[in-house]
C-alpha positions as CSV (number, residue, x, y, z in Angstrom):
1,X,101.8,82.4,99.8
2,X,105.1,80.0,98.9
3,X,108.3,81.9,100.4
4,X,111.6,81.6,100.1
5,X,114.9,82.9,102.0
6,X,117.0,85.3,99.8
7,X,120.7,85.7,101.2
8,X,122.7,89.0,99.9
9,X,126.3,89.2,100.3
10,X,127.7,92.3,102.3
11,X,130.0,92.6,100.1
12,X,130.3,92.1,96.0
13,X,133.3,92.5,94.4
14,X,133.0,93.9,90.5
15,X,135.2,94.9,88.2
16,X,138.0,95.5,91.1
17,X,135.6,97.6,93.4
18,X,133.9,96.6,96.3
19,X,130.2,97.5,96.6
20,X,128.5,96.8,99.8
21,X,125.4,96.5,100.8
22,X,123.6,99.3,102.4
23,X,119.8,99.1,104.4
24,X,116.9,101.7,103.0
25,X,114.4,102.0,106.0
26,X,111.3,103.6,104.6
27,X,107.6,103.7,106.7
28,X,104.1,103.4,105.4
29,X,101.0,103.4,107.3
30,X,101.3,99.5,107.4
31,X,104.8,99.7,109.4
32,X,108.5,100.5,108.9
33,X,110.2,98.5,106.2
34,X,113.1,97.5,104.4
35,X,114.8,97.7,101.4
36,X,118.9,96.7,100.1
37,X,120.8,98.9,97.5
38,X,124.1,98.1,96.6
39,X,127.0,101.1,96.8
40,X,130.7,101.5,96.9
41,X,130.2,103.8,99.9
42,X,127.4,106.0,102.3
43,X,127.6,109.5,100.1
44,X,127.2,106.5,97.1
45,X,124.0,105.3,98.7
46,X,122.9,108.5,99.1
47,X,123.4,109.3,96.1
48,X,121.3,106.2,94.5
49,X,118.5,106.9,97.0
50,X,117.9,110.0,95.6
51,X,117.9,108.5,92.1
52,X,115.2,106.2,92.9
53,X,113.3,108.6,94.7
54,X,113.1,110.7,91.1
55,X,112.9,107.6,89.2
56,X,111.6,104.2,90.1
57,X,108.7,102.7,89.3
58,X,107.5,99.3,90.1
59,X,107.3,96.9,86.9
60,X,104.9,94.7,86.0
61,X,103.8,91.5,87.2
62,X,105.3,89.6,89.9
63,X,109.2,88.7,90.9
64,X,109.3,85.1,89.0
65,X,112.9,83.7,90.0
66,X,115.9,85.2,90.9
67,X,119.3,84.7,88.6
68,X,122.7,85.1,89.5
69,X,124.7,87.5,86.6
């Protein structure tokens, strides 16, 4: 399996507002793991946890390259 190093800013400016970047433990019987969502602050997180926790699914096929907006 080729693996690369992914670095996240803690913070992204956009549009005049600063999101930061806000760690989503979750645990599975393989382990406790990770996840990064940006937000502008804690109750914001929050807020998009839940809305994945409604919502998300996971796509198909495989990540194939990363691209900067």
């Amino acid at each position: 399996m080729d693996s690369q190093a992914l670095t996240l800013a803690a913070v992204v400016v956009e549009q005049g507002r600063a999101w930061r970047l806000f760690p989503v433990d979750f645990t599975t019987v393989e382990g406790t793991f990770s996840v990064y969502l940006y937000a502008i602050n804690r109750e914001h997180a929050a807020a998009i946890l839940l809305e994945l926790k409604e919502t998300a699914v996971l796509r198909d096929g495989d990540l194939s390259g990363i691209t900067r907006n």
